[in-house]
C-alpha positions, 0 to 999 in steps of 0.5 A, a space after each residue: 534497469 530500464 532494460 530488464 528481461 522478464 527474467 530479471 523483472 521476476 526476480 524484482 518481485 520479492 524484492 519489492 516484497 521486502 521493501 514494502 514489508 520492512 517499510 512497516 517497522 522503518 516507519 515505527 522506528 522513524 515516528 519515535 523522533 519525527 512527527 507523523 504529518 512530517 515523515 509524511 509529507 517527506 516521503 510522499 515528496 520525495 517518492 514523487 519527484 523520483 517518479 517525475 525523474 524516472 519520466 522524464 528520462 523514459 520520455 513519458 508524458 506528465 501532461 493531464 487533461 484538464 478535465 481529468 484533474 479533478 478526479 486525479 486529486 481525489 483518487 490521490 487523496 484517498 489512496 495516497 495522502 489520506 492512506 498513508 497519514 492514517 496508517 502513520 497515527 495507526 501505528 503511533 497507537 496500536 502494534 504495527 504487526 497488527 496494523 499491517 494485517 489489517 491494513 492489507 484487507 484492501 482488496 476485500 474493501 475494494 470488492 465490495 465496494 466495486 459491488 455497491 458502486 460499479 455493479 461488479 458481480 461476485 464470481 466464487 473467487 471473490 466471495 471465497 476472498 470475502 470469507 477469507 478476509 471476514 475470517 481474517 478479521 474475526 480472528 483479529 478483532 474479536 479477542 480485543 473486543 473480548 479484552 476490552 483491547 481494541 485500539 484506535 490505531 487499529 480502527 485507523 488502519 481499518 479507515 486507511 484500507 477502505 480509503 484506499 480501496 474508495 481511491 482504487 474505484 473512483 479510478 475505475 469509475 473515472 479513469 484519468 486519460 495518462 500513463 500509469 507513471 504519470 498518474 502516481 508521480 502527481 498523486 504522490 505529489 498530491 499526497 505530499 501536498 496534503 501532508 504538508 499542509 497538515 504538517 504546517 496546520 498541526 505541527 508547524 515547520 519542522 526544526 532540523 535536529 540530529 537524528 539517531 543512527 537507528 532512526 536516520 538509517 530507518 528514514 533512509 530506508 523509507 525514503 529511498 527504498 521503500 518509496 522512491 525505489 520501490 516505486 521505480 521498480 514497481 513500474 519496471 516490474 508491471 511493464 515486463 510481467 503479468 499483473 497476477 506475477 506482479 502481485 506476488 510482490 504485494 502479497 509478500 508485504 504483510 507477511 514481511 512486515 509482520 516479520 519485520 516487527 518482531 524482529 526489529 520492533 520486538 512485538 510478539 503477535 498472538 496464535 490468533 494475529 498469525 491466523 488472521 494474517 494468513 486468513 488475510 493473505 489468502 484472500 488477498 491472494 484470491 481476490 487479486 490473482 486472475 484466474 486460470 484461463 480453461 485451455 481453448 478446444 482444439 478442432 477435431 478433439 
């Protein structure tokens, strides 16, 4: 795989949609027999020791600077750890379908922040992203609020995008000097710290006991498909292509796992979920996919 063509790596693209996407349902499936702090911590764990593997057979560098460690922890608390505990109450509380959507408003968060914090300007692209993604959620939230419907498990996902999204620009603003393998093998470390330290705060050590076949399959699937290859592959995807190809990939995620809660969970969105899911989507798209570059003049035309 360390050898993939372009051609190849393209192929990976939809792949690593798929594998995020139906890491939604698998994560509903699996907190139906396994505390959340921890299938968390489980995950995360393991994820970043097969990134830690994958660098060390490539001959990459695990090594910080000390002086970059601090903003490393907190960029992996508030895009690894912090996301992916409260997307797991998230969906102990509210539809997963939904929360996917909502959760996938991260580019948007991020914008705006990258707005208040960095000074980042707002282009046409990023203000039409910024329509997209406030129309998005009107279609979303506004007919709960109406029916008194609005679910906490909603609001949580809303707290794991801007979450990530504060992750994203502490990057930026404090960039760690280490390859990007090495930055997500310890922050997903980081991540499976946190949860574990949550787990043994609010669930105690876990007791081992027989899963069913639905859940062990679908912790199977979370573990080493959604996390640990998923991951692998992500970084074999952005080293051979395009970060706006790259992308794709991510922007399948919500759509997969709006389908993959009504086919594996049995959840029915409304008209107004699927419009808030492609409203979503296209801001998404808008804001995270580079704009085309005008062709440079040629001399004498």
């Amino acid at each position: 795989m360390t050898g993939a063509t372009p051609g190849r790596a393209l192929l990976l693209v939809p792949l690593l949609g798929l594998l995020w996407g139906f890491n939604w349902p698998a994560v509903r499936i699996s907190l139906t027999e396994i505390a959340p702090w921890t299938l968390r911590a489980a995950g995360m764990s393991f994820a970043g020791l097969v990134l830690v593997a994958v660098a060390l057979a490539r001959g990459v560098s695990l090594s910080v600077p000390r002086a970059h460690w601090g903003r490393l922890v907190v960029a992996g608390l508030l895009s690894i750890a912090a996301f992916n505990v409260l997307l797991a109450f998230a969906q102990l509380m509210a539809p997963t379908s939904r929360a996917a959507i909502l959760t996938f408003t991260m580019p948007v968060w991020a914008t705006l922040l990258a707005r208040l914090v960095l000074g980042e300007s707002f282009d046409r692209r990023r203000l039409a992203g910024l329509g997209f993604g406030l129309a998005g959620l009107a279609c979303l939230g506004l007919p709960l609020i109406r029916a008194g419907a609005l679910s906490p498990g909603l609001v949580l996902a809303l707290i794991a995008s801007v979450s990530w999204a504060l992750g994203t620009i502490v990057t930026k603003r404090w960039p760690v000097a280490a390859p990007a393998l090495t930055i997500a093998a310890w922050q997903l470390l980081i991540g499976g710290g946190a949860a574990a330290i949550g787990m043994l705060a609010f669930e105690g050590l876990p007791v081992p006991k027989a899963l069913s076949p639905r859940v062990a399959a679908a912790l199977a699937f979370h573990i080493l498909g959604a996390q640990a290859l998923a991951y692998f592959l992500w970084f074999v995807v952005i080293a051979r292509l395009p970060a706006g190809i790259a992308s794709l990939g991510t922007l399948m995620v919500p759509a997969v796992g709006v389908l993959g809660s009504v086919l594996l969970l049995g959840e029915r969105p409304t008209p107004s979920d699927w419009l808030g899911l492609a409203l979503v989507m296209a801001a998404s798209g808008t804001i995270m996919l580079p704009a085309r570059r005008k062709p440079a003049p040629v001399d004498g035309a």
